[in-house]
C-alpha positions as CSV (number, residue, x, y, z in Angstrom):
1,X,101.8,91.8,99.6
2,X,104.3,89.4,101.0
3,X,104.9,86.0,99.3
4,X,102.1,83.5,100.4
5,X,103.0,80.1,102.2
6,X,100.7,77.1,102.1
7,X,100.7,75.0,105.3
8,X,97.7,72.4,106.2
9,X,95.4,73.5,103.8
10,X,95.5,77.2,104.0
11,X,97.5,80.4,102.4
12,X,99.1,82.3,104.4
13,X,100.5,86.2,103.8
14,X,100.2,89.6,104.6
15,X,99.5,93.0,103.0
16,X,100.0,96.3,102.2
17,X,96.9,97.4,104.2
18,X,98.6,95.9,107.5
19,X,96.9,92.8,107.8
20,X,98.2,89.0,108.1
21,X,95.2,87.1,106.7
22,X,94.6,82.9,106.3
23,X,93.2,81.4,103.2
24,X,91.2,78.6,102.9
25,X,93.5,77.1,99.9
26,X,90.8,75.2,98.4
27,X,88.4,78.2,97.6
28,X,90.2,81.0,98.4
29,X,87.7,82.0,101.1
30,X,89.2,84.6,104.2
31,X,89.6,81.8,107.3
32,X,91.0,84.3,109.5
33,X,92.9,88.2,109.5
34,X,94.3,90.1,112.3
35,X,96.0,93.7,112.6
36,X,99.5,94.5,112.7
37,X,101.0,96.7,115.0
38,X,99.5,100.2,115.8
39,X,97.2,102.7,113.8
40,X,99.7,105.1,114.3
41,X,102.8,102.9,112.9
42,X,100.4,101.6,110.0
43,X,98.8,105.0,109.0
44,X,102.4,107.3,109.5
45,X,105.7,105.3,109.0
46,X,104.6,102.0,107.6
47,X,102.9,101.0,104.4
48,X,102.4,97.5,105.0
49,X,103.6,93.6,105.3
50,X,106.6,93.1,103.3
51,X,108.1,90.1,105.4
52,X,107.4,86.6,104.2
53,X,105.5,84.3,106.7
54,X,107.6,81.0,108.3
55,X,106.0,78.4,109.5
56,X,108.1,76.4,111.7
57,X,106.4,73.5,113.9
58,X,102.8,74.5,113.3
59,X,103.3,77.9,114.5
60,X,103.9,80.7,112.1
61,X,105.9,83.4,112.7
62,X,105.8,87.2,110.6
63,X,108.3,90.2,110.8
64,X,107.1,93.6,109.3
């Protein structure tokens, strides 16, 4: 798991299963999760999210 980053109300961070997810930070409840990169790169050469999230001018940006 990467380190979290609150912006607007929400938790940020990724994870060791490959996905980026959003946080409501008031409850804790999933807002929104996507998939990073390929089944292939996930499953074979890559165990994870180890970058920590930026959020720069309402957008947030995340490396591997």
């Amino acid at each position: 798991m990467t380190t979290p980053q609150y912006h607007e109300g929400r938790i940020f961070a990724g994870s060791m299963d490959g996905y980026f997810r959003a946080l409501d930070a008031r409850d804790g409840s999933l807002v929104w999760e996507t998939k990073f990169g390929s089944r292939r790169w996930n499953l074979l050469l890559y165990s994870g999210m180890r970058a920590t999230p930026v959020i720069h001018d309402g957008k947030i940006f995340m490396g591997g």
